[in-house]
N, C-alpha and C positions, 0 to 999 in steps of 0.2 A: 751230498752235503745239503744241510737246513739253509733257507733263506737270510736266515739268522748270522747263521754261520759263513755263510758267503761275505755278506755285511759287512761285517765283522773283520773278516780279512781282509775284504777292501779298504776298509779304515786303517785296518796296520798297514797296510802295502804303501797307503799315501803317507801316512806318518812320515813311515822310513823313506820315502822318497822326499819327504820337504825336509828331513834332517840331512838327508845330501845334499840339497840343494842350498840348504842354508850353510853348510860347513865347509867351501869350498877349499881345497888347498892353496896358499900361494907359492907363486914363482921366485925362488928364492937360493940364495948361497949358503951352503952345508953352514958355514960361518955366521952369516945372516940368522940363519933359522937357531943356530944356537944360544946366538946372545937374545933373537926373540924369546926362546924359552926361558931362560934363564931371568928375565927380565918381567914376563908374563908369572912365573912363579912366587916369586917377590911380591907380586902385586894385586889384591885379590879381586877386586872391583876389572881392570885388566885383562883379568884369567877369565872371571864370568864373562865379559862382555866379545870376548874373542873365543872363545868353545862355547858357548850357549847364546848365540844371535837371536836363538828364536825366543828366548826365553827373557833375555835380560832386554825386554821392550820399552825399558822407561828407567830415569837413573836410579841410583841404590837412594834409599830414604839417608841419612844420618843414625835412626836409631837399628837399621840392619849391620851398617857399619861401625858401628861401635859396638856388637855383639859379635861380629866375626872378627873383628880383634882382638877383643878375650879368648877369643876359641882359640883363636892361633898364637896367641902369646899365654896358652897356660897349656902344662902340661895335666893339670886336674884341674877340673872345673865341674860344675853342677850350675846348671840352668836353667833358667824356666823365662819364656816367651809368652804373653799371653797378647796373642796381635788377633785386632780387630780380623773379620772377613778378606782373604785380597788381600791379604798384605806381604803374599809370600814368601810365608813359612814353610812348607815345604818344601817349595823349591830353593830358598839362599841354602836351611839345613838340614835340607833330605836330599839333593841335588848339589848345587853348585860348593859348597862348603865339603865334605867329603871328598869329593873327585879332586879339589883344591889339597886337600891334607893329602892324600892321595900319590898326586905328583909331586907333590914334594917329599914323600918316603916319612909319613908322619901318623900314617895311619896302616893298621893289619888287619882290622877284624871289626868290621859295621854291623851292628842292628840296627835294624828299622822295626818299632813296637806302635803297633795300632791299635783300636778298640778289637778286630777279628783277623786274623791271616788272613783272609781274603783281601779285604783293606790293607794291609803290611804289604800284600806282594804289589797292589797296585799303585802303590808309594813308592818301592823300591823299583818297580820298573821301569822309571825313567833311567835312572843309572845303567841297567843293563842293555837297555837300548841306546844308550850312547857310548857305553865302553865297546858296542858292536857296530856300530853306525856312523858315529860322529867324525867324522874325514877326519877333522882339525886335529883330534884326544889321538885317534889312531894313528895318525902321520907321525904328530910331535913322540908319543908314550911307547908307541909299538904297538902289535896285534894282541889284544885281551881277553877273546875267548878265547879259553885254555883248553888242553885236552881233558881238565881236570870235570870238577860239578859244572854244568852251566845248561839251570832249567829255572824255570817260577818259584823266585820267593828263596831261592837260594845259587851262590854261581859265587866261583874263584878267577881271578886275573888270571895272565898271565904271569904277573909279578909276585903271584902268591896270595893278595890282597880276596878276603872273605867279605862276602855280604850274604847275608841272611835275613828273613822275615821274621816275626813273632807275633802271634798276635796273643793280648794281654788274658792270662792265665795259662796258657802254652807254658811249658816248663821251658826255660834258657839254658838246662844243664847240656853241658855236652857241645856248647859251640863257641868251644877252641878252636883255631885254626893254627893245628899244629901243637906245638907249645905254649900259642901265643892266644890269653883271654881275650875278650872286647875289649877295646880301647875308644870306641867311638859308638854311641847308641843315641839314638836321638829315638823319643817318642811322639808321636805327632797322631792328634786325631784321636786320643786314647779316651775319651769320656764322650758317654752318648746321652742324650737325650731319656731315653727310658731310665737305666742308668739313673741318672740323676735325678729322679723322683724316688729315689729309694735306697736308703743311708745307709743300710746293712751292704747294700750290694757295693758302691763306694768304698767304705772298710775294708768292703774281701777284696777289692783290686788292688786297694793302696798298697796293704798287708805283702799281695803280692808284688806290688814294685819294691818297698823295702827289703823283704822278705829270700824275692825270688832275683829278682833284674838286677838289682844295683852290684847285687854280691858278685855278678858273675864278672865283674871287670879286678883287676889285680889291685892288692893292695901298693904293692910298692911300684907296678910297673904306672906309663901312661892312663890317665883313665877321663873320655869329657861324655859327659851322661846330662844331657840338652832334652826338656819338656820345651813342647810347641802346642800350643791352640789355644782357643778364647775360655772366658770364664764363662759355664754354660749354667751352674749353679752355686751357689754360696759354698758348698762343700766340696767341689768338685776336684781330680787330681790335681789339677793344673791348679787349685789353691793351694791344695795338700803340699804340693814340690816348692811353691813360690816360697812359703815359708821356710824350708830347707837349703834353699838353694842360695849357692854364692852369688850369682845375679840375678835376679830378679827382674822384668819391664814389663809393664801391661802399657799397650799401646792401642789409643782410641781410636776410632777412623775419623774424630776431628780432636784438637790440639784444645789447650787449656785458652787459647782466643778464637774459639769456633772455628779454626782454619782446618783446610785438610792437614792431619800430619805426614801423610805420604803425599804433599805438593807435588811432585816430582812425576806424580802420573793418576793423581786425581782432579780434579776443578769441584770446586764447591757446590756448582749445581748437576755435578753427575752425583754427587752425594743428597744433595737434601733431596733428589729425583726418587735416590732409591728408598732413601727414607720417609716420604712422601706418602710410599705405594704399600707400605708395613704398618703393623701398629707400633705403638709407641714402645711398650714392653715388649714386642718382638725384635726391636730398633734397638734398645739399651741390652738388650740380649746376644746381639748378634754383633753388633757392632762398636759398642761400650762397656762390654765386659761388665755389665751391671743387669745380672739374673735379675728379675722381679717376681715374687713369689705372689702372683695374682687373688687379690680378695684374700687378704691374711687377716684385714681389720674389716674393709666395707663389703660385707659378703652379699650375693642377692640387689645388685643396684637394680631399680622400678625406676621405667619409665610408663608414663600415667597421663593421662590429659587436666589440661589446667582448667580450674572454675574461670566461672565469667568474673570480667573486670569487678563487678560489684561484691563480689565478695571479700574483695581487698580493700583494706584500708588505706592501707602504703605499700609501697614497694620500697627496694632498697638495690640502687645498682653500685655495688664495690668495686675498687679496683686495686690488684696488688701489681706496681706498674715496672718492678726494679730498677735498680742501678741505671742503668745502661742506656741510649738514648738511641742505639744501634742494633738491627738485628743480628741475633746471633744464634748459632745452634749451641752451643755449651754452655752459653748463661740460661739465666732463667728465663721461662716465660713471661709474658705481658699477658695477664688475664683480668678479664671483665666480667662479670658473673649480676643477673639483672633476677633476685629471689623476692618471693613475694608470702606470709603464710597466710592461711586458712584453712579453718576447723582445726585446728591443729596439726597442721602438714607443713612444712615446706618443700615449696615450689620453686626446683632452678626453672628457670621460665624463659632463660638466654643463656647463653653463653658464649665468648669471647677469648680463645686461648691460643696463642700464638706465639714465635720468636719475632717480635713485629718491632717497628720502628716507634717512637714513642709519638710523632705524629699519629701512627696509624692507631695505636692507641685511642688518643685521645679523639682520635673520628667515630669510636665507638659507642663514646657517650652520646654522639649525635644521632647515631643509630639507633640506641635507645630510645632516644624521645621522641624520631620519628614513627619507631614501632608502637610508642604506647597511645601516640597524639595526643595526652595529656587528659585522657581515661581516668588515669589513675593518679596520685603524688607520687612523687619518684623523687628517694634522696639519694643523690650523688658523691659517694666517698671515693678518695683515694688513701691507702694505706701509708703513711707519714711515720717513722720512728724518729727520733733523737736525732741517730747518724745521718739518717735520710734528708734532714734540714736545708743544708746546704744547696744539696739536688732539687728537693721541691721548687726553693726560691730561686734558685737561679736557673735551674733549666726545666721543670716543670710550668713554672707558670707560664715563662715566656714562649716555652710550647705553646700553650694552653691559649693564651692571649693570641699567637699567630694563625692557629685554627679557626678561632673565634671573629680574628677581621677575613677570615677566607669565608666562612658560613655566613656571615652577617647577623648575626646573633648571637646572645650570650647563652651558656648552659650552667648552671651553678654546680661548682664541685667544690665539697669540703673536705677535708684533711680530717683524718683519723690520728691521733697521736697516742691511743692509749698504750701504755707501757703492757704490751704482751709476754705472756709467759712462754715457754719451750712451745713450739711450733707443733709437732707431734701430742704431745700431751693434751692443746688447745684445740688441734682438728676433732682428733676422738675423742675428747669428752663434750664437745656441742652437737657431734655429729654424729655419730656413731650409736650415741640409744636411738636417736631419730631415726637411723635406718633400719636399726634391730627389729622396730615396731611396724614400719614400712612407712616412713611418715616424713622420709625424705624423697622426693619424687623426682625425677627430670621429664620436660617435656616431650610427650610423644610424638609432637608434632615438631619436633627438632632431633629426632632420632637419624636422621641422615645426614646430620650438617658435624661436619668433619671438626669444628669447634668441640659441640655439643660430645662429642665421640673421645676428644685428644680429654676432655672435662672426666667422664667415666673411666678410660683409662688411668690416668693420675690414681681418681678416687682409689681405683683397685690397686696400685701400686705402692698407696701408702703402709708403710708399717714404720717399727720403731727406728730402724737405724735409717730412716730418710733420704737413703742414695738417691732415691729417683725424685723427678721433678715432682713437686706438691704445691707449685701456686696456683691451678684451680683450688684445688680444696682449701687453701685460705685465704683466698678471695670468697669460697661461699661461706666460711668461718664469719668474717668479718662480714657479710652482708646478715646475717644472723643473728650477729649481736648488735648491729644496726635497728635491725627491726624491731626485737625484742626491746632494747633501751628508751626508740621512739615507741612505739607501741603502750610502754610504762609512762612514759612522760603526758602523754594523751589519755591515758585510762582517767575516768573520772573521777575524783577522789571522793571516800565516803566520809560521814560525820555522823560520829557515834558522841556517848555521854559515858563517865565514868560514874561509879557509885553515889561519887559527890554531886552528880548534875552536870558536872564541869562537862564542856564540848570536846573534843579533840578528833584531829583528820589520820585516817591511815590509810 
């Protein structure tokens, strides 16, 4: 035997030994153990947390719980999941959910459909190692391995009950068990990465879950045909199903108030940790169900070295500061962006982009002016619309003001109020020839600072339908037209003569 292979079966050895260990039986009266079951049946939260100890480590979210009551209160259903990373989907409905339907004589005939049967069978293996293993399933249900199939990727109960693998293109004809089509098929894992850079290939898988999977469950008989996994791209199945399917939920790994939504067995700083450690497009990819199709608008982002201060006239530090006066991962950023141009370039020459607190914010103008030492003029905007009113005056300023007796000086920031047009439209039509030509730069000498870094990423993640975060790029929008405006207002004015003699300035 390979080394490999030794390995190998020492990992399963210990498996199956910590699955007995955790499933111990109790000591109990025929009667006892009856109304236990009975009780445990009824009750699906219950049933996981007493047959799967190892598994059910932390409590059910609410929205796992309100999808396995659809499953179990509809005889036909169509689903689709699309749960952050870790948010176990396979295991509530490729594990715990099944063996549940299961015991209670509600289910005949499971698929498990993956991107590859290889994948399928290692999906589907936890089931069969607990329909063989698990003390608790095998006390309460009786003995499971049957003299019947029972090898990889496919294997019958002893109650008759089929499980099978598939992995996606695999034809599904021919798995009947008995008389009796699928009645339960959960897909999980079915879209890859490669895959999903190429539309045609997409189409032939779909075709075949229409086509080939869905048919094989009965029409008149039970039928629940459940998609599970994240949105990996715009087209991807798991969209394809969402749209068909009688439930639908895409669930973030943080909530519409920056919180975790699986409270229950996250904390907020094991999450910003791991999002921390990714980039930002890999972050809204993996764990926000929001693909970003990288450099769709700002292709080739240059990072370049800055001229010396005297080539500048002005600079312009903006800030687009939002709402919010609280850091948060789901709202917007707080960005600062410090652009300066010459020869016809602009230069981000800073950047500031964070879920930051509006103090910490506003400590950034101070940064600013300690990095320029007053080299240069430096105008100070922050970004002010209409609705924004309210906020500037009542809780900006007096930010602003509180910072300002903590520094012991003043920093001048003025309010931008011009009425902007569609955000998208405004980023790329100021920005976008500038980069075409190479004439939008970032500093190379900020090419490490993880601001400067979250600033490029954005860039590349803009496109038209604006999912993803875009307050660097209009923060450097508006330092832009900043410059340009002052820049116009300082130009010299010339003094020409009309035909007549008459003067006039243009």
């Amino acid at each position: 035997m390979k080394q490999t292979d030794r390995q190998s079966l020492q990992l399963w050895d210990d498996y199956i030994k910590n699955l007995h260990r955790e499933t111990p039986v109790p000591v109990e009266t025929d009667g006892d153990k009856s109304r236990r079951i009975a009780r445990l049946q009824g009750d699906f939260v219950a049933f996981a947390k007493y047959y799967f100890p190892n598994y059910a480590s932390a409590e059910f979210a609410p929205f796992h719980i309100q999808a396995v009551n659809k499953v179990i209160k509809s005889d036909n259903i169509y689903m689709c999941m699309a749960l952050a990373r870790e948010h176990a989907k396979s295991v509530v409905f490729g594990l715990m959910l099944p063996l549940f339907e299961m015991a209670n004589k509600r289910m005949s005939n499971m698929l498990l459909v993956s991107h590859s049967y290889d994948n399928a069978c290692e999906l589907l293996m936890p089931i069969q190692v607990n329909l063989e293993h698990n003390q608790r399933f095998v006390s309460d249900f009786g003995k499971q391995r049957s003299w019947r199939e029972w090898e990889r990727g496919k294997f019958v109960t002893g109650d008759s009950v089929s499980f099978r693998a598939i992995g996606a293109g695999q034809s599904p004809r021919g798995t009947r068990n008995e008389e009796k089509r699928p009645d339960y098929i959960v897909v999980d894992d079915i879209d890859t990465d490669e895959e999903s850079r190429n539309q045609a290939r997409i189409e032939k898988k779909w075709n075949w879950v229409e086509q080939a999977l869905f048919p094989t469950m009965s029409i008149t008989g039970t039928k629940r045909f459940i998609v599970v996994g994240n949105i990996i791209s715009k087209e991807s199945i798991v969209v394809k199903a969402g749209r068909v399917a009688d439930y639908f939920k895409k669930v973030n790994i943080l909530d519409k108030h920056g919180k975790p939504t699986w409270k229950e067995r996250y904390t907020l700083e094991q999450v910003n940790y791991m999002l921390s450690k990714i980039s930002y497009a890999s972050g809204q990819k993996e764990y926000f169900n929001n693909p970003i199709t990288q450099g769709a608008v700002f292709k080739d982002l240059r990072f370049g070295k800055i001229p010396a201060w005297s080539k500048f006239r002005l600079l312009a530090a903006y800030m687009d500061a939002s709402y919010k006066s609280t850091a948060s991962k789901k709202g917007d950023y707080k960005a600062l962006v410090l652009c300066g141009m010459a020869e016809g370039r602009l230069y981000i020459i800073k950047a500031f982009l964070e879920q930051a607190t509006l103090a910490a914010a506003i400590n950034w103008f101070y940064d600013i002016h300690d990095y320029i030492g007053g080299k240069v003029p430096v105008y100070n905007f922050v970004e002010v619309n209409g609705l924004q009113d309210p906020w500037y005056q009542d809780v900006f300023k007096p930010a602003l003001l509180k910072v300002e007796l903590t520094k012991g000086y003043h920093v001048s920031i003025a309010d931008d109020r011009r009425a902007k047009p569609d955000k998208f439209s405004r980023i790329e039509a100021a920005l976008e020839p500038l980069n075409r030509v190479g004439s939008l730069i970032f500093n190379e000498a900020e090419i490490g600072d993880p601001h400067m870094q979250r600033l490029k990423e954005q860039f590349e993640a803009i496109e038209p339908a604006l999912n993803a975060h875009d307050d660097g790029p209009d923060a450097v929008e508006g330092a832009y037209y900043i410059i340009n405006t002052k820049l116009r207002q300082l130009a010299p004015i010339a003094v020409g003569t009309n035909r007549r003699g008459a003067k006039y300035k243009f």
